[in-house]
Each structure stands twice: as C-alpha cells, then as structure tokens.
DOVOSE-218216 format. One record per residue (C-alpha): residue number from 1; x, y, z. Coordinates in steps of 0.02 Angstrom, whole numbers, padded with zeros to 5 digits. Example, Ala and Ser with C-alpha at 12.3 -4.5 7.8 and 13.67 -1.06 7.14 Angstrom:
DOVOSE-218216
+-----+--------+--------+--------+
:   n :     xx :     yy :     zz :
+-----+--------+--------+--------+
:   1 :  00615 : -00225 :  00390 :
:   2 :  00684 : -00053 :  00357 :
+-----+--------+--------+--------+
This chain:
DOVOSE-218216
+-----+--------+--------+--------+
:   n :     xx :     yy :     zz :
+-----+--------+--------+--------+
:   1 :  00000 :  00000 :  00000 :
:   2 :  00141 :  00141 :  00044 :
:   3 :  00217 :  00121 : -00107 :
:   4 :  00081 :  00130 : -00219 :
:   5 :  00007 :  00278 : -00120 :
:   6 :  00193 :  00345 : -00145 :
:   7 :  00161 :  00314 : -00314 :
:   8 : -00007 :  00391 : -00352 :
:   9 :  00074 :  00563 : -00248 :
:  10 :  00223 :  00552 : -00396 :
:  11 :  00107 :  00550 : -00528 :
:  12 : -00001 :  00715 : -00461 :
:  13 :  00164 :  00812 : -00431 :
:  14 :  00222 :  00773 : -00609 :
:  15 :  00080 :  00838 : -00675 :
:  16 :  00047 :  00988 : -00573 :
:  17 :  00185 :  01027 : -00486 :
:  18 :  00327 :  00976 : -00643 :
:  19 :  00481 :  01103 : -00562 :
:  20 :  00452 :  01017 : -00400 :
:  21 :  00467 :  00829 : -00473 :
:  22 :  00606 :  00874 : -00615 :
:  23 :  00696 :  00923 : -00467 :
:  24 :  00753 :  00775 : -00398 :
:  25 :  00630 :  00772 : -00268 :
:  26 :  00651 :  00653 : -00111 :
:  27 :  00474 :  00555 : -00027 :
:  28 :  00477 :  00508 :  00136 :
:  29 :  00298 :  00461 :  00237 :
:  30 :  00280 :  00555 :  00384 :
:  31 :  00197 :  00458 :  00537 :
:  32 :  00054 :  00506 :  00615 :
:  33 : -00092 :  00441 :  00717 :
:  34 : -00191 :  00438 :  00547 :
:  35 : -00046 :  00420 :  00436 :
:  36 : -00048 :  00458 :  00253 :
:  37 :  00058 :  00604 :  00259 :
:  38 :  00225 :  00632 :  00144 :
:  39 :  00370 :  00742 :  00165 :
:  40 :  00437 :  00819 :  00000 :
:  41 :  00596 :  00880 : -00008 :
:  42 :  00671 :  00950 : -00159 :
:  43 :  00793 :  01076 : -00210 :
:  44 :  00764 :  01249 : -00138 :
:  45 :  00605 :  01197 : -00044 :
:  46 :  00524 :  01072 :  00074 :
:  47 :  00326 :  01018 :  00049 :
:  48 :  00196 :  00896 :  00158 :
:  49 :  00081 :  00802 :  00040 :
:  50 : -00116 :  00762 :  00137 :
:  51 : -00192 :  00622 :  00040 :
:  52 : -00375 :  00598 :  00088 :
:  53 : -00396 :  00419 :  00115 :
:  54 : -00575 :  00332 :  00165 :
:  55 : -00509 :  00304 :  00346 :
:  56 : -00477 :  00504 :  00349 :
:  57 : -00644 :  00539 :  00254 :
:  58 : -00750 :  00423 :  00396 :
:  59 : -00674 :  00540 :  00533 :
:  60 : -00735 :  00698 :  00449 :
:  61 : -00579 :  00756 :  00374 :
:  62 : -00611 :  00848 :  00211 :
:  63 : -00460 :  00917 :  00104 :
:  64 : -00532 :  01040 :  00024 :
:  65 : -00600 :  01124 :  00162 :
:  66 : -00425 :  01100 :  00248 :
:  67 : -00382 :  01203 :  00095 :
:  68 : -00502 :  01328 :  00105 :
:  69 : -00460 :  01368 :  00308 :
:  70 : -00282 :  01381 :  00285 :
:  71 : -00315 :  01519 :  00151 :
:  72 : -00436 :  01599 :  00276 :
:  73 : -00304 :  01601 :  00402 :
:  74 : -00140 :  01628 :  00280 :
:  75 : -00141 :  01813 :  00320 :
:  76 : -00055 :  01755 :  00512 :
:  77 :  00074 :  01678 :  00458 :
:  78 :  00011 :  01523 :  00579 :
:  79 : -00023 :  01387 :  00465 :
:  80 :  00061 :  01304 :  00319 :
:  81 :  00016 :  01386 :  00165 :
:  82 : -00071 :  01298 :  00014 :
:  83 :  00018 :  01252 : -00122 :
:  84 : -00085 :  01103 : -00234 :
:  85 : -00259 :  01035 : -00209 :
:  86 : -00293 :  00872 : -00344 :
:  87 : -00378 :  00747 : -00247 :
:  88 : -00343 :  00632 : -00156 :
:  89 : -00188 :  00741 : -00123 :
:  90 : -00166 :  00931 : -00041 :
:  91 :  00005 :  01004 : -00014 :
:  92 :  00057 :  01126 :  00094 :
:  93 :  00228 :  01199 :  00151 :
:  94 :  00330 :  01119 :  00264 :
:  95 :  00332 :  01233 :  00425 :
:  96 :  00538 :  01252 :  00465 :
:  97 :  00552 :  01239 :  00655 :
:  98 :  00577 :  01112 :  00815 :
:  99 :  00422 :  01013 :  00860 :
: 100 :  00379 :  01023 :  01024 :
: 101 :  00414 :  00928 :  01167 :
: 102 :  00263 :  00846 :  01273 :
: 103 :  00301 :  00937 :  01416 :
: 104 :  00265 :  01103 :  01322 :
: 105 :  00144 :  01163 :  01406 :
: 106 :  00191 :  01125 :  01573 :
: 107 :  00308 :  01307 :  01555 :
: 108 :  00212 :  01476 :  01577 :
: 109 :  00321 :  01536 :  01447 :
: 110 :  00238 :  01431 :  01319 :
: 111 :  00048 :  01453 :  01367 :
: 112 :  00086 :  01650 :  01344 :
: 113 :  00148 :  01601 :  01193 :
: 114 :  00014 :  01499 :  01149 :
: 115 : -00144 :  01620 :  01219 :
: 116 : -00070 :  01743 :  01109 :
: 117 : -00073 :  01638 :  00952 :
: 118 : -00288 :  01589 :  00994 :
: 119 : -00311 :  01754 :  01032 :
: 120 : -00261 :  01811 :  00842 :
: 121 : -00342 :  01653 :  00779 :
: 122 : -00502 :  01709 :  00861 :
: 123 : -00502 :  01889 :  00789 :
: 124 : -00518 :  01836 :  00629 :
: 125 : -00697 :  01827 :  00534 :
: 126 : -00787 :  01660 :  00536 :
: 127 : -00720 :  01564 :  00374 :
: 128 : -00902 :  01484 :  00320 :
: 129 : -00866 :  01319 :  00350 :
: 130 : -00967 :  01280 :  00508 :
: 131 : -00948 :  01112 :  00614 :
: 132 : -01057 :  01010 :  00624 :
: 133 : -01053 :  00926 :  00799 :
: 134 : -01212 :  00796 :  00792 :
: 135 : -01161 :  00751 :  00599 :
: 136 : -01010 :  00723 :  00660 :
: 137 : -01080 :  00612 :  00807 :
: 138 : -01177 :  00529 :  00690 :
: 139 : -01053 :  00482 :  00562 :
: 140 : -00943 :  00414 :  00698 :
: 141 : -01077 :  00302 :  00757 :
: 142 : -01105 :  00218 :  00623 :
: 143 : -00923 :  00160 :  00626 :
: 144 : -00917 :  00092 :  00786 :
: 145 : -00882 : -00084 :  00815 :
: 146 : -01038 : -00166 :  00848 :
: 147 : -01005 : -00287 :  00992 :
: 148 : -00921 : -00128 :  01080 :
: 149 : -01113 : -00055 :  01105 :
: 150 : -01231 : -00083 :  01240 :
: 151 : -01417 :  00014 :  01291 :
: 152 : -01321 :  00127 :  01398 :
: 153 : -01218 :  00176 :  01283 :
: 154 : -01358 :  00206 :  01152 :
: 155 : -01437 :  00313 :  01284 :
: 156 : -01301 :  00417 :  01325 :
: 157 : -01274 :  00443 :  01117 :
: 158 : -01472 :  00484 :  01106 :
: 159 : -01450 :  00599 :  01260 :
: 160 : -01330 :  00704 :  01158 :
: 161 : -01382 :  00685 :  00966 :
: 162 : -01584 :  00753 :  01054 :
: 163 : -01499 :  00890 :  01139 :
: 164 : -01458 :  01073 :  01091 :
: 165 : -01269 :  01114 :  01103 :
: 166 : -01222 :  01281 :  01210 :
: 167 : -01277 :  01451 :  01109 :
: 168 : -01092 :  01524 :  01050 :
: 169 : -01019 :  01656 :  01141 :
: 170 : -00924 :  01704 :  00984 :
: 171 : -00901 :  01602 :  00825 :
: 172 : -00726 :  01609 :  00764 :
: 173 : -00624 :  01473 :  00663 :
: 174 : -00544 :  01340 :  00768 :
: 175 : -00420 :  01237 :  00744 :
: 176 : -00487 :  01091 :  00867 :
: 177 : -00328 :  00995 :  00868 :
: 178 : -00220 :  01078 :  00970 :
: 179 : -00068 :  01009 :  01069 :
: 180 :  00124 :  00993 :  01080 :
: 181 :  00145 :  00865 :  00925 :
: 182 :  00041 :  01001 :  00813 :
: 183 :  00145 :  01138 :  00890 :
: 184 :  00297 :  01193 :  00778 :
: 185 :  00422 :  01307 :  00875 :
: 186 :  00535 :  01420 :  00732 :
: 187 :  00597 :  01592 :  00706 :
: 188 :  00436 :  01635 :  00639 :
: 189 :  00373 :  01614 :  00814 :
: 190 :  00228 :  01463 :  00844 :
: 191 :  00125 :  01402 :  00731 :
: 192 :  00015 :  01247 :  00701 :
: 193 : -00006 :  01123 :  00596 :
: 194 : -00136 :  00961 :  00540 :
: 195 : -00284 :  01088 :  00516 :
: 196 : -00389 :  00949 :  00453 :
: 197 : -00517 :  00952 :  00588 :
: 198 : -00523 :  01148 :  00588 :
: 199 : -00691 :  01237 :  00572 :
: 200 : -00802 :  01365 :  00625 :
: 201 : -00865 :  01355 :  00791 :
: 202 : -00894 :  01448 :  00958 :
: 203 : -00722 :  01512 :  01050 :
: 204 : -00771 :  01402 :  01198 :
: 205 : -00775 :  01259 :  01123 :
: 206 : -00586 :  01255 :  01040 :
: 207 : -00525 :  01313 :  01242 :
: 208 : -00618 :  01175 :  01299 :
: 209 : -00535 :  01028 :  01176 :
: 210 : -00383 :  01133 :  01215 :
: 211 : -00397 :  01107 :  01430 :
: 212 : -00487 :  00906 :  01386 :
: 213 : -00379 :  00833 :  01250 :
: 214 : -00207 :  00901 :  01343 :
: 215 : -00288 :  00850 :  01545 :
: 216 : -00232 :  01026 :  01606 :
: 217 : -00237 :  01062 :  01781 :
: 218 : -00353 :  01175 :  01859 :
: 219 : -00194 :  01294 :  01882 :
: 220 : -00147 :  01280 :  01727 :
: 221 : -00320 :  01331 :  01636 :
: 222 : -00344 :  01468 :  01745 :
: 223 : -00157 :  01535 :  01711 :
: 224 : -00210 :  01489 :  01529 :
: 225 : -00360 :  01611 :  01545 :
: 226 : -00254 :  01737 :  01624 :
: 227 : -00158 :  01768 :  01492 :
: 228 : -00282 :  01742 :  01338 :
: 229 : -00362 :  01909 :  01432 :
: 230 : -00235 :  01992 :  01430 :
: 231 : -00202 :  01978 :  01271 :
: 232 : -00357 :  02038 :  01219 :
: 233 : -00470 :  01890 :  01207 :
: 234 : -00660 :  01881 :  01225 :
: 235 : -00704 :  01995 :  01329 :
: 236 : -00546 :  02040 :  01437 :
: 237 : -00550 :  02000 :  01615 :
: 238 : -00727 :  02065 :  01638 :
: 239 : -00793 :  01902 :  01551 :
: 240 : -00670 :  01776 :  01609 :
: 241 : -00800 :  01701 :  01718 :
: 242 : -00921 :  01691 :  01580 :
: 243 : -00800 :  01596 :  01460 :
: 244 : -00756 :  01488 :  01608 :
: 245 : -00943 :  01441 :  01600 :
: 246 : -00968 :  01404 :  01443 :
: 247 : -00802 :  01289 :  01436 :
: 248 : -00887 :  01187 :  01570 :
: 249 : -01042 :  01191 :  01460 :
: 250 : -00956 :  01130 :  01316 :
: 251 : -00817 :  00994 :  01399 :
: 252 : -00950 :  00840 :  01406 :
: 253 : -00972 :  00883 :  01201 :
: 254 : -00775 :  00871 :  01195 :
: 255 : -00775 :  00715 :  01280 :
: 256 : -00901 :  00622 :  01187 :
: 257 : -00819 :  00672 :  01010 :
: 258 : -00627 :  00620 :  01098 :
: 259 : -00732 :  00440 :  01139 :
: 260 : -00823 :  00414 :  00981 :
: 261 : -00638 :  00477 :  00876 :
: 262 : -00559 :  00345 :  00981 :
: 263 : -00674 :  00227 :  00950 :
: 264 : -00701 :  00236 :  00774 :
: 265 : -00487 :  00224 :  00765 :
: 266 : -00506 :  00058 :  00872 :
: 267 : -00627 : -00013 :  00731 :
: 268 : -00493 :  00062 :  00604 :
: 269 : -00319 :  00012 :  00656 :
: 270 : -00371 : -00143 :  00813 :
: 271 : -00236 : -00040 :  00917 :
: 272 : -00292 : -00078 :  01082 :
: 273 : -00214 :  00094 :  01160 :
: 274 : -00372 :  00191 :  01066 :
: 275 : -00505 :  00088 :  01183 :
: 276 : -00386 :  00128 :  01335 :
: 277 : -00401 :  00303 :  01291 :
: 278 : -00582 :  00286 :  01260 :
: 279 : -00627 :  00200 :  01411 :
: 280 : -00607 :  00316 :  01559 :
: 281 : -00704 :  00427 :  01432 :
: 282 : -00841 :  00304 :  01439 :
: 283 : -00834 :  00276 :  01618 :
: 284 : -00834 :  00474 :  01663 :
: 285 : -00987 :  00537 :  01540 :
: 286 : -01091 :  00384 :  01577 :
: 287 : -01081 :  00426 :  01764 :
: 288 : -01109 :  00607 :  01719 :
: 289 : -01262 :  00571 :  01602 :
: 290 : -01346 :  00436 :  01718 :
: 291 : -01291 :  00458 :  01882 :
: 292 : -01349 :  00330 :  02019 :
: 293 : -01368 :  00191 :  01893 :
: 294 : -01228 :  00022 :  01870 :
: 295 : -01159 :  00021 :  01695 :
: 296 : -01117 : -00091 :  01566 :
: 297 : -00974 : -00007 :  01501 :
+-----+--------+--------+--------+
C-alpha cells in the first residue's frame, strides 16, 4: 500500500507541480496517528503532501475544506500555506522549526505564547465552513464496532444527538486539534499544523478541547485564561467568568467526540491503546449522564 500511495502522490506532482518533481525530489511518509502524510523535499524547498484516504474521510476530514481554512487564516502567518489541491492529495509547506516537546505546556512561557497565538486566531472573521457537531456524532456512530455497544451507551449517544449544544459566545475558526505534537516552535514564532479538523465554531469550544484533549490542571487553565485576557481575548477580564462557563458547558461535548474519535480508530487500526483512551471517557460521561445507575461499560 505505501508504495503505491507513494506512487499515485508522484504522478499528481508530475503533472501539477513539474519544477518540484524534475527536481530531484526526495518522498519520505511522515507518521502520524492517521498516517498518510509525505514529506517532500526537493531543491530549494520542502513540501507535506495530505492524501485523503477513506479512513480520513469516515473521521470527517475533508481536504478541500483543509484548503479553504488555511487560506482563511494565511494572512497570520500560523499555518502552512497551500500550495496544490488534486484529490486525493493537498500540499502545503513544510513549516521550518523544532516540534515540540510533550512537556510544552507545562512552562508559563509557552501558554503566553500559545494564548497569544488563539487570541489572533479568534479575531479573525468566521471562514463559512461551520462544524457540524451531531453530523459528526452521527457519522462516527455508524463506525463503531458493533459488539463494543450496549443500551447505555445508546442512551447516553441519544442523550446528546436530542440535545441542543451551548448558544456560542463568539463564532470564530478553530483549529480543534491543538497540542504539543501540532505545535511547531521556529523563528517565525509558533504556529500549528494538521488543520484537518479545523472549522467554525464557538471560541469556547476550541478552549475546551484545548484544557480536555491536553488533561490541564485547574492551575494551569486558569493561568491559561489569564493570559488569553490579557491579550485581548473575548471579553478581557470582565468576562473571564463567563467563558469559564461556557467551557464547562461545552467539555462533556469534547468528551463524547474524543470517545467516539477513539473509538471509530479502534474499529480502524485494532490498536488496543485507542479503547484505553476511550474508556475512562466512557466511564466518566456515563456517570455524568446517568448518575446513580450500574453500567455496562
């Protein structure tokens, strides 16, 4: 399979990007927890190659509107910048830089850093491309493996597909995938990348899968907040306590898409270490959903 996905990728730069290949380029496939990304290096310039694979299309990952954010946000400088779209294949620039360590955010420094970077993410304009949190809910259920299910599972899912998500505070584009392996640390400053999940959506919601997916500390959101204020984000201090409330409002929506994701990769790749990930996930929202009652988790 890598090789003929290696080859399909040679073909499309041949005949759209012909200086690139008459080069001399070099292909080398990047890992990832989804996979299916290339590096390109050639003479004078490096590249990343996105090919859009079923197992990427079942989680909701859509190249061309990948494309079309990265436009929206090419004006800050944050986020690769688009150079090819021929599908199954987008490619983008190779952000120059160190990757960061795991134990980024446990330095001040770096959530200043960071709050900063949301903060002008969150100024911009809406980009038009909306998510969709119960279609994505519902796509990932009907991936799930089977045998995995039980009734109180199917309630919890019906308790969330029947009810309405939070009102935004602000809608702003998110990037929805943000932690230390997506963080890129350079001379241009930080910037992300893998903006394949990246959408429109309220400001809330992108803190809260930024506080859930990375399990910060209460000190640590709080500093988080702090500084996102300060640097002008919704509100300033006067509506810190507001945001605060509508992060709890939105974390049990975060949770349920980190389970189902995990899940639906279980039913992908069999690697166990996506249903350990998913199951104190389970265990948490079931309690939370249907408190008082044993569960079959």
């Amino acid at each position: 399979m890598p090789s003929s996905i290696k080859a399909s990728l040679e073909q499309r730069l041949a005949q759209q990007l012909p200086a690139v290949f008459s080069a001399g380029c070099h292909l080398s496939p990047v890992v990832g927890l989804t996979g299916e990304s290339w590096k390109i290096e050639a003479p004078g310039q490096t590249l990343l190659a996105r090919m859009q694979s079923a197992d990427k299309a079942a989680l909701g990952v859509n190249r061309r509107r990948e494309q079309a954010l990265l436009r929206h946000v090419a004006a800050l400088n944050i986020a690769p910048q688009t150079r090819l779209i021929s599908p199954p294949w987008l490619v983008v620039t190779w952000l120059s830089g160190q990757p960061c360590e795991p134990d980024f955010f446990s330095h001040r420094h770096n959530l200043d850093r960071l709050s900063q970077r949301v903060v002008e993410l969150q100024r911009l304009p809406p980009s038009g491309y909306r998510l969709q949190l119960h279609q994505q809910f519902s796509r990932y259920w009907q991936q799930i493996d089977r045998s995995r299910l039980t009734a109180d599972w199917l309630r919890l899912h019906q308790h969330f597909m029947h009810q309405s998500m939070p009102q935004p505070l602000k809608l702003a584009v998110m990037h929805m995938d943000i932690h230390p392996g997506n963080l890129v640390d350079g001379e241009q400053g930080l910037r992300l990348i893998d903006w394949e999940y990246a959408a429109d959506g309220d400001i809330a919601l992108e803190l809260a899968a930024l506080f859930r997916g990375n399990g910060w500390s209460d000190e640590q959101q709080q500093y988080f907040l702090q500084t996102y204020a300060a640097a002008g984000g919704y509100g300033g201090h006067k509506q810190t306590r507001r945001l605060q409330q509508q992060i709890r409002r939105w974390t049990p929506w975060v949770e349920y898409l980190m389970l189902m994701w995990f899940e639906v990769r279980w039913q992908q790749t069999g690697d166990r270490q996506f249903t350990d990930w998913a199951q104190p996930l389970r265990e948490s929202l079931f309690t939370r959903a249907m408190p008082g009652r044993k569960h079959n988790k």
